[in-house]
Residue frames as qw, qx, qy, qz and C-alpha x, y, z in Angstrom:
[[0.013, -0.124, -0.470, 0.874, 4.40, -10.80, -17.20],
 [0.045, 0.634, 0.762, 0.122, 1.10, -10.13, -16.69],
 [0.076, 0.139, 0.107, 0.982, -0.94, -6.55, -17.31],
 [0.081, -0.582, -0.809, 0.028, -3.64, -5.01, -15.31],
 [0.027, 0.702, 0.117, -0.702, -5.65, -1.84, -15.88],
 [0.654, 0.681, 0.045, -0.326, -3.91, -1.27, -19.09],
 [0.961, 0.163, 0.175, 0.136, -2.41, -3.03, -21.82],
 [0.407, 0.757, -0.341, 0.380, 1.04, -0.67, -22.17],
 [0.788, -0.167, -0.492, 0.331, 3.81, -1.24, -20.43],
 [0.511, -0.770, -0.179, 0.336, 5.45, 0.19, -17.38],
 [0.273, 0.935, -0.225, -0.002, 7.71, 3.07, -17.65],
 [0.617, 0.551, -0.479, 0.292, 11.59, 2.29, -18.30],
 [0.037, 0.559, -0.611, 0.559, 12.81, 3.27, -14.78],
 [0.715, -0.304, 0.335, -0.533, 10.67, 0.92, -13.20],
 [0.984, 0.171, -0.035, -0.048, 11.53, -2.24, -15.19],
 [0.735, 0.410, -0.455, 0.291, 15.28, -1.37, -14.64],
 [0.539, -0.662, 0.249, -0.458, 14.84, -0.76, -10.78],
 [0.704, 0.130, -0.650, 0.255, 17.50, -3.10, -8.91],
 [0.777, -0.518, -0.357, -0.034, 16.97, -3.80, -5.35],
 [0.530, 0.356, -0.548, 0.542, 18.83, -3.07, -2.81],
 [0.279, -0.407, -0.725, 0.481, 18.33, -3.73, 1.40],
 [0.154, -0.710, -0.297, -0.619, 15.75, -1.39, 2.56],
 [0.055, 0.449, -0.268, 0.850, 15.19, -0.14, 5.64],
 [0.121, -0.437, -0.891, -0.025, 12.87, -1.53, 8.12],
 [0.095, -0.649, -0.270, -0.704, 9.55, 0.97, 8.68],
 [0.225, -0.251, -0.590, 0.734, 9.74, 2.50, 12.08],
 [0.333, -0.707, -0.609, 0.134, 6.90, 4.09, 14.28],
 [0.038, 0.829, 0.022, 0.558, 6.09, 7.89, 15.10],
 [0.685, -0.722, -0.009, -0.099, 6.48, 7.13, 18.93],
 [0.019, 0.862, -0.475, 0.176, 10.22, 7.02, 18.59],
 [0.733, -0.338, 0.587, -0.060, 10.42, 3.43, 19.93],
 [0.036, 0.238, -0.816, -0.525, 11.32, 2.02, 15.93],
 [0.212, 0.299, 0.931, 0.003, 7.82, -0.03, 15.69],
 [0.344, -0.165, -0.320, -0.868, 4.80, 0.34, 14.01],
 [0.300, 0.013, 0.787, -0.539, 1.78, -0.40, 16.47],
 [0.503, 0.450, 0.585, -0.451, -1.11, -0.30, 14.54],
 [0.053, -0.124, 0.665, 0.735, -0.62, -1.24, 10.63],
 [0.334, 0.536, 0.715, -0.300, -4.64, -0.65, 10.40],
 [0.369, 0.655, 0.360, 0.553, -6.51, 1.42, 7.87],
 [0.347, 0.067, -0.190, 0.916, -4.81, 4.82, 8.51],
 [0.064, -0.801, -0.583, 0.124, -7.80, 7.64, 10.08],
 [0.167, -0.643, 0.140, 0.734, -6.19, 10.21, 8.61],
 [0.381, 0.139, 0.792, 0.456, -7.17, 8.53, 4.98],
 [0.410, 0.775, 0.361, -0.318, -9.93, 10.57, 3.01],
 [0.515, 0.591, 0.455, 0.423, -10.00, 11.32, -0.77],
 [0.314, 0.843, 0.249, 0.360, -8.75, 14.40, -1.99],
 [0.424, -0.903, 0.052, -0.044, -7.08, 15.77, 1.23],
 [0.252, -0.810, 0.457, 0.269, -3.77, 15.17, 0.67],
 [0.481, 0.669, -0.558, -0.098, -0.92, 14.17, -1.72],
 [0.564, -0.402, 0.685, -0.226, 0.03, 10.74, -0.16],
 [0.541, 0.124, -0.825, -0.105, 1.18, 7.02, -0.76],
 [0.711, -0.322, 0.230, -0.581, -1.26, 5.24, 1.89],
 [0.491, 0.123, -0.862, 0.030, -0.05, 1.12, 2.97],
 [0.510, -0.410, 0.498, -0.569, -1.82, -0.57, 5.62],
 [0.196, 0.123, -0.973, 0.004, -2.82, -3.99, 6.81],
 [0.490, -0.113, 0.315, -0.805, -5.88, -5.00, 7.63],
 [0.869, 0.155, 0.259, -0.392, -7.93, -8.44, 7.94],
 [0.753, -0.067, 0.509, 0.412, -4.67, -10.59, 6.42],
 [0.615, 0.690, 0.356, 0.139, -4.94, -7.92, 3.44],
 [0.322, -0.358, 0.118, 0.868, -2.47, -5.19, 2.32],
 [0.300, 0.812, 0.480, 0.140, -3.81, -2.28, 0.81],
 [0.218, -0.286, 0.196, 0.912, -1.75, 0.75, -0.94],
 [0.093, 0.798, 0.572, -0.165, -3.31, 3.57, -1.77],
 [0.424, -0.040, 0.049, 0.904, -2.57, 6.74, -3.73],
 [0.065, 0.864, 0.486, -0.114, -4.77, 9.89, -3.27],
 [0.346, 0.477, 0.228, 0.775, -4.49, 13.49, -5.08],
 [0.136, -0.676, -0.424, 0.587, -5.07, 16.94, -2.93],
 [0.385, 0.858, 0.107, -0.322, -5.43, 18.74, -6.12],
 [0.173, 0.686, -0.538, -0.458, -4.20, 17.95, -9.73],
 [0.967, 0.080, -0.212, -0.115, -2.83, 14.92, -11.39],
 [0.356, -0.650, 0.670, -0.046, 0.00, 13.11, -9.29],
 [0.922, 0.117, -0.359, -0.088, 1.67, 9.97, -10.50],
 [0.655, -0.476, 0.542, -0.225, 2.88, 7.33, -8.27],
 [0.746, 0.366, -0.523, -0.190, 5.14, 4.45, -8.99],
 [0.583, -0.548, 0.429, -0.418, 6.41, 1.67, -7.00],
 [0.584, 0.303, -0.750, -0.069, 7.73, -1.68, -6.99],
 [0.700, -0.422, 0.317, -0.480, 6.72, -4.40, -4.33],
 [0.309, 0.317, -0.867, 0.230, 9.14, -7.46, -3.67],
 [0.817, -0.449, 0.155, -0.327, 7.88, -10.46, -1.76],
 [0.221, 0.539, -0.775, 0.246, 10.96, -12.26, 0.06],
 [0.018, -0.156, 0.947, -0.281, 10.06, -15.63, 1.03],
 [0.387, 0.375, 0.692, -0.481, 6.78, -15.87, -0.08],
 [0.177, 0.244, 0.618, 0.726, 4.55, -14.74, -2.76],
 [0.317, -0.053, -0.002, -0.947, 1.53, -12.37, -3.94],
 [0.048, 0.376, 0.894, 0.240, -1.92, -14.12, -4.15],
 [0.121, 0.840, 0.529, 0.021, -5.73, -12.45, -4.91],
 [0.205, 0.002, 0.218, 0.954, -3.67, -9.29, -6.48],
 [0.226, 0.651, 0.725, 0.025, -5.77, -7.23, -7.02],
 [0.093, 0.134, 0.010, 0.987, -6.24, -3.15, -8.52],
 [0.180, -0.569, -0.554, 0.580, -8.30, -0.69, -6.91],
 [0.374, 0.737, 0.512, -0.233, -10.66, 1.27, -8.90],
 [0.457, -0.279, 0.548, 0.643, -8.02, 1.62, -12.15],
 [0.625, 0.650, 0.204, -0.380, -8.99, 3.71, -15.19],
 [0.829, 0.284, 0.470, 0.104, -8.30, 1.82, -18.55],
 [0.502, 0.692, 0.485, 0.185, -8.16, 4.80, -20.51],
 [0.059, -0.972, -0.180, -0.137, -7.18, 8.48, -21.01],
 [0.325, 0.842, -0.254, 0.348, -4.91, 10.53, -19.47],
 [0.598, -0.517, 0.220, -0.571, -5.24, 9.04, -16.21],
 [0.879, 0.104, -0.426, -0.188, -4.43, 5.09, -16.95],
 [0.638, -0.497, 0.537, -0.241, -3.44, 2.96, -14.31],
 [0.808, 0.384, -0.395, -0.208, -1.46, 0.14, -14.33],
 [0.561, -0.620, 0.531, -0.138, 0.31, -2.82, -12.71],
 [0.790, 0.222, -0.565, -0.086, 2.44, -6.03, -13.40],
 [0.514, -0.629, 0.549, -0.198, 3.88, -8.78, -11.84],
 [0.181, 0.447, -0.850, -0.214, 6.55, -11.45, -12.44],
 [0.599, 0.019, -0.745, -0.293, 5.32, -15.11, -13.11],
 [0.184, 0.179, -0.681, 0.686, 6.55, -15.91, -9.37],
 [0.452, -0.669, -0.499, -0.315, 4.20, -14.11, -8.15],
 [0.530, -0.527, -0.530, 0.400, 6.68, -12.46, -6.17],
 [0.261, -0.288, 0.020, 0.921, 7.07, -8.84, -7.59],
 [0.154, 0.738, 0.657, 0.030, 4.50, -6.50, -8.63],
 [0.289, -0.133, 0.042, 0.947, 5.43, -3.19, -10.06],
 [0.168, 0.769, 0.615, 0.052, 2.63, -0.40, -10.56],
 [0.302, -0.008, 0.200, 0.932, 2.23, 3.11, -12.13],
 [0.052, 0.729, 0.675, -0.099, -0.76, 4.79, -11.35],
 [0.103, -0.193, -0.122, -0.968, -1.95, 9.05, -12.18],
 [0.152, -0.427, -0.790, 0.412, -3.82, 9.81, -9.48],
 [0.049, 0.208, 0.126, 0.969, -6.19, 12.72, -9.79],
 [0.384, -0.298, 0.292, -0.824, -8.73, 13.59, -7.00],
 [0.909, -0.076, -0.353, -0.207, -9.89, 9.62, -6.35],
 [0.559, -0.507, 0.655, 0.023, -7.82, 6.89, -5.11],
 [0.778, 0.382, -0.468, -0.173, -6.25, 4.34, -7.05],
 [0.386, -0.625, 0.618, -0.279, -4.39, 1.17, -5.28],
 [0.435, 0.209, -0.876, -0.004, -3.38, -2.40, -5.04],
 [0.789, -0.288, 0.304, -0.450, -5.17, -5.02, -2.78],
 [0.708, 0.195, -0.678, 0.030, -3.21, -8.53, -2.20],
 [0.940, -0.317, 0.082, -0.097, -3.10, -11.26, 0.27],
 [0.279, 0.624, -0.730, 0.016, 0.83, -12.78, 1.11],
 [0.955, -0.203, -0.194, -0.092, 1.62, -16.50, 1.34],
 [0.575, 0.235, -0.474, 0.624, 4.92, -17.54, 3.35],
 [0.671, -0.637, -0.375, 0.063, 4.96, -17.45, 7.01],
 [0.679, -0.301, -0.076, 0.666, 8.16, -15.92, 6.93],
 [0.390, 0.506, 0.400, 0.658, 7.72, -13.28, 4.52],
 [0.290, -0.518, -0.040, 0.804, 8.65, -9.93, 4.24],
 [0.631, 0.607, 0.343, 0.341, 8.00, -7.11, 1.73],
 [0.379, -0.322, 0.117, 0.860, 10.48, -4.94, 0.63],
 [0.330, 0.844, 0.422, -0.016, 8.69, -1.85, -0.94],
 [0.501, 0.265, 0.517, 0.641, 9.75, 0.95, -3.64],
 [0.134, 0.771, 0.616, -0.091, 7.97, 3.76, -3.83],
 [0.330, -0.026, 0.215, 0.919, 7.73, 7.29, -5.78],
 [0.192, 0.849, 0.484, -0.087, 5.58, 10.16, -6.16],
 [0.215, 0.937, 0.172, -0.215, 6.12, 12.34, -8.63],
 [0.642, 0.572, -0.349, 0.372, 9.66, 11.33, -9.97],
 [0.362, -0.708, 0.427, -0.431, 10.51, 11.59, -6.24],
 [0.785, -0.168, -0.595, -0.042, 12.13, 8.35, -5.29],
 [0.061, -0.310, 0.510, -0.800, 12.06, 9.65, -1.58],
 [0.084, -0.273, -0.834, 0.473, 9.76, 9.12, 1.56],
 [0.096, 0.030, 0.080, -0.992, 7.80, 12.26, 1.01],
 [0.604, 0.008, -0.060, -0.794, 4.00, 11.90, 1.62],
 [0.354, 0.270, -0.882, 0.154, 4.76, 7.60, 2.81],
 [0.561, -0.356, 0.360, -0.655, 1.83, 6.78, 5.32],
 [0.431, -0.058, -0.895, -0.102, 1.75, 3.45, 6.91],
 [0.286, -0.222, -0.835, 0.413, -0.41, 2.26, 9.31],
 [0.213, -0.789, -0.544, 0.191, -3.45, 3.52, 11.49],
 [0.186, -0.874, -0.065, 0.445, -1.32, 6.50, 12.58],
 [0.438, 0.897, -0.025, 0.061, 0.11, 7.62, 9.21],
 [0.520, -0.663, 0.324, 0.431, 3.53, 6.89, 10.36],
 [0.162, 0.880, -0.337, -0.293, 6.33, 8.04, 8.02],
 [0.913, 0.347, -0.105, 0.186, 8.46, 5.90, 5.75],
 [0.608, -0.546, 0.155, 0.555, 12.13, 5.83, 6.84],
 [0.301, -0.345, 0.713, 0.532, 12.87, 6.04, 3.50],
 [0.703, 0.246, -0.247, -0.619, 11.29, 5.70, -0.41],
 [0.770, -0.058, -0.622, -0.129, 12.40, 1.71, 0.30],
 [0.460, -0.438, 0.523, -0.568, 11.66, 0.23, 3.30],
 [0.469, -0.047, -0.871, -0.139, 10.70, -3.33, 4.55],
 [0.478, -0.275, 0.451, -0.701, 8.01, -4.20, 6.52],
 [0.390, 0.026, 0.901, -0.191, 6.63, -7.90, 7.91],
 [0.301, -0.098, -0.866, -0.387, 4.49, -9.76, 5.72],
 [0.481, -0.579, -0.621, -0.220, 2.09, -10.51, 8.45],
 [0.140, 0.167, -0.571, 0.792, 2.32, -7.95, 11.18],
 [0.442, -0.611, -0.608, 0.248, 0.67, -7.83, 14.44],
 [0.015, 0.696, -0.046, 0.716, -0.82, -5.11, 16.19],
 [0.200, 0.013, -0.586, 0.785, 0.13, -3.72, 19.65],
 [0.186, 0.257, 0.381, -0.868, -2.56, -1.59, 19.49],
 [0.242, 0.393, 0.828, 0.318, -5.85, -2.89, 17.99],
 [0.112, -0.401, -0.286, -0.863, -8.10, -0.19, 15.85],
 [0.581, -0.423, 0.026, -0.695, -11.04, -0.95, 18.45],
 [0.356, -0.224, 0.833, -0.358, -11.21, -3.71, 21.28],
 [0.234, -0.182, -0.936, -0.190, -13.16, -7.15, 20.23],
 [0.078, -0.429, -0.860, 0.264, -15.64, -6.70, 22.76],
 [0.235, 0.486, 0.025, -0.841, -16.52, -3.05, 21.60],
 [0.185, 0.099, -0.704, -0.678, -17.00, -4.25, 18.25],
 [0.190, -0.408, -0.887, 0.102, -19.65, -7.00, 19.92],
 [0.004, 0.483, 0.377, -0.790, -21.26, -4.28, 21.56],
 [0.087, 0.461, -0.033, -0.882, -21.74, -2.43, 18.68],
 [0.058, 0.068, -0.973, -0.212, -22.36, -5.19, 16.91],
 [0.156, -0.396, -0.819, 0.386, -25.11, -6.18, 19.35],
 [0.098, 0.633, 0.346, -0.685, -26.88, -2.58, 19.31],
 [0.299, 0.216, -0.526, -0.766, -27.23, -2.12, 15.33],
 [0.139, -0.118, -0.850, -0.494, -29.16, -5.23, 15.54],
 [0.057, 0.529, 0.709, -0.463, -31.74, -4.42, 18.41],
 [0.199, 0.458, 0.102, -0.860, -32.20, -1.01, 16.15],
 [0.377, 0.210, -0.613, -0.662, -33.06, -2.71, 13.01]]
């Protein structure tokens, strides 16, 4: 296995964590979907206790943020029919009391992580290969393997559950901002400069 952040391993309960079907992640709107797996607009440092997942530009990006203390987050991530690629951690400290960490199997398709979050963010950034692929997610805050504090997507929807499964590559219904707005705005930053 490989080790990133720091060189100790993960805690016991993660390395003896055994799978089992998750749930798929359902929408606030009551219809089961998630419309908009953007970056959530409810995100901001410090403001709340929270596992954060979104999609965005072919990336996934989990996120764990503190509203006051030290919180630790733990989590396993399963890729089914595919694999991880450009892993990456998200501003991990090395050291202290605080140390962050992550592995993942040779494969490249599991990636387990243990972060102590403590008024920042800490998080994972990766890219999936496999057209078909799914990931089946883990997740815990605070010895809590539960949903509690579970935001996916633009609108912060709720985990069903502490495991769930959501699409590898998902499509939005509802895009963060229209293409041609972007142009627009696009278009007016450069007349000001």
């Amino acid at each position: 296995m490989r080790r990133g952040f720091a060189t100790a391993a993960l805690a016991g309960c993660l390395c003896a964590l055994v799978w089992s079907d998750g749930v798929p992640a359902q929408g606030s709107k009551g219809d089961g979907k998630i419309e908009n797996w953007g970056r959530p607009k409810d995100f901001a440092l410090g403001k709340e206790t929270a596992i954060w997942l979104w999609h965005d530009d072919g990336v996934w990006r989990l996120r764990t943020t503190a509203g006051g203390g030290v919180h630790h987050f733990q989590g396993v991530i399963e890729v089914v029919a595919g694999r991880l690629v450009e892993l990456q951690g998200n501003k991990g400290e090395k050291k202290g009391v605080v140390v962050d960490q992550y592995v993942f199997n040779a494969g490249r398709t599991v990636v387990k992580f243990d972060f102590k979050t403590a008024g920042n963010t800490d998080g994972l950034n990766f890219k999936v290969e496999g057209p078909k692929a799914e990931l089946r997610l883990h997740l815990a805050l605070d010895g809590s393997w539960a949903n509690k504090n579970i935001r996916i997507g633009r609108d912060g929807d709720p985990a069903p559950g502490a495991r769930f499964v959501v699409p590898a590559h998902p499509i939005d219904t509802e895009p963060d901002e229209p293409a041609e707005k972007k142009e627009k705005k696009k278009a007016g930053k450069k007349k000001k400069d």
